[in-house]
C-alpha positions in Angstrom: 30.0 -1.5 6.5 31.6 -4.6 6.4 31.6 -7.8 9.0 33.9 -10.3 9.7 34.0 -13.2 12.1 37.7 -13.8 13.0 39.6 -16.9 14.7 42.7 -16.0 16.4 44.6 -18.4 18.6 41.3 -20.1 18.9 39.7 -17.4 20.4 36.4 -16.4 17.6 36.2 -12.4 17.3 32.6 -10.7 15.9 34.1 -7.2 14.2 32.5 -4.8 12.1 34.3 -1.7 10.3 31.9 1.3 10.9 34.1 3.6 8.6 37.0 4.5 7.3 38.3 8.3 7.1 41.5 8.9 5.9 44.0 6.9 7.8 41.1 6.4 10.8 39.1 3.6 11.0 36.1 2.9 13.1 36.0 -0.6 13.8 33.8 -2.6 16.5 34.8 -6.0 18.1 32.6 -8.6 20.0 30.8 -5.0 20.5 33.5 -2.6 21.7 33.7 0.1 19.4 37.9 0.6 18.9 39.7 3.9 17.3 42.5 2.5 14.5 45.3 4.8 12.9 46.6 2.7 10.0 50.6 3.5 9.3 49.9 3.5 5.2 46.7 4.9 3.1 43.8 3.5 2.4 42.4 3.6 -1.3 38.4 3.5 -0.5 36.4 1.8 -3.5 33.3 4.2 -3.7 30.1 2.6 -4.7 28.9 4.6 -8.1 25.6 6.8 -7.3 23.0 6.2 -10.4 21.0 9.6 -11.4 18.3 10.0 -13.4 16.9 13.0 -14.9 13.3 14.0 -14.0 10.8 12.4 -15.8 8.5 15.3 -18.0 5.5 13.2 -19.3 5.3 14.8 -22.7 8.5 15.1 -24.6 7.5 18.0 -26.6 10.7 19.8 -27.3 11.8 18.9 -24.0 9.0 20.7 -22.5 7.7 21.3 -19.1 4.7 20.1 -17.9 1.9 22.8 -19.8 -1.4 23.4 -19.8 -0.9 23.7 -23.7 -4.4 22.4 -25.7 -2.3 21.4 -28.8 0.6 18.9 -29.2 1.8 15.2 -28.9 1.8 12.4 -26.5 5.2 10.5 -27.0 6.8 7.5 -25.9 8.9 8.4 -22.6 10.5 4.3 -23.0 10.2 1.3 -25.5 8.1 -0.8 -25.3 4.7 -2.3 -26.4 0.8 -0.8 -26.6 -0.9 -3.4 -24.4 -4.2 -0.7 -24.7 -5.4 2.8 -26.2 -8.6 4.3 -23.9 -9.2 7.3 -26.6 -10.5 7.6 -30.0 -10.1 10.1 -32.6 -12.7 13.0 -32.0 -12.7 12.3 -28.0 -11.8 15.0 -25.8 -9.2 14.7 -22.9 -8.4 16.6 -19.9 -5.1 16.7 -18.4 -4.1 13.6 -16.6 -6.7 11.6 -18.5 -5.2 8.1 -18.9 -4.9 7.9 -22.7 -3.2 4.4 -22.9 -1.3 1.6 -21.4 2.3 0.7 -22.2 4.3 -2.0 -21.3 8.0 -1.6 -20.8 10.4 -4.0 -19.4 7.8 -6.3 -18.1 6.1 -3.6 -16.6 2.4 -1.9 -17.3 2.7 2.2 -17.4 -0.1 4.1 -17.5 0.4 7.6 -20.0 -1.6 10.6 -19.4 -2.2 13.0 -21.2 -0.7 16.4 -20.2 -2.8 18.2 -22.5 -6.3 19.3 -22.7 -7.8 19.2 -26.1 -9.6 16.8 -29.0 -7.7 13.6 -30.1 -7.3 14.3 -33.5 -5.2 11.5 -34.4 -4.2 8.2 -33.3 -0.6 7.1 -34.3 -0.3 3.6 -32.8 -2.3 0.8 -31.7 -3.2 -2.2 -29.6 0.6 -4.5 -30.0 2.7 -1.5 -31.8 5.9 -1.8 -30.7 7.4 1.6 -30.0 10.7 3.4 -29.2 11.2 6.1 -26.6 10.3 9.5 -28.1 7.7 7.9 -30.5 4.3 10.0 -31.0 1.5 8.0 -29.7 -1.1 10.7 -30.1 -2.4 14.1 -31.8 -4.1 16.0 -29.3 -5.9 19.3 -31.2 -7.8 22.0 -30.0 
């Protein structure tokens, strides 16, 4: 958890506090592991946990991933069209790349989670876009 290096009475002391539990703490000096009761409580500051929500690829109505042959292709975060690897009238399988994306300095590859005939093109090479965007038609 946390280290200190201690002087007392000019004698240096290496400790480390392994955890604290309650009014216990686990605490380690110049390698001797020690058991402390502490005579008041101790308020532990707890590090905040950051969750994220799974990713879906398409963000058709909130969607699953489907095998669907109809839909869209949207924008799962801002950010800029560096390239577009379809054209209208070319068909695409599932987990084709369709295009490139680059969000927070960062190059993301979309696939398409549909099978099906691009039958529309919404954005090109430079468009800036916002999450949820559609990018592209994809037909039967």
């Amino acid at each position: 958890m946390k280290k200190y290096e201690l002087i007392i009475n000019g004698n240096k002391y290496s400790t480390e506090i392994k955890s604290v539990e309650d009014q216990t703490v686990q605490v380690e000096v110049n390698g001797t592991p020690y058991t402390v009761t502490v005579d008041r409580e101790i308020k532990q500051q707890k590090t905040p946990k950051l969750v994220r929500s799974t990713a879906v690829p398409s963000t058709d109505q909130g969607a699953a991933v489907t095998t669907s042959v109809t839909g869209t292709i949207k924008s799962p975060l801002p950010g800029t069209i560096l390239e577009v690897f379809v054209k209208q009238g070319d068909k695409v399988s599932i987990g084709q790349k369709v295009l490139m994306l680059e969000a927070m300095k960062m190059e993301n590859m979309i696939e398409s989670d549909k099978a099906g005939t691009v039958t529309e093109i919404k954005v090109s090479q430079g468009a800036a876009v916002v999450e949820g965007d559609v990018l592209i038609v994809i037909g039967e």
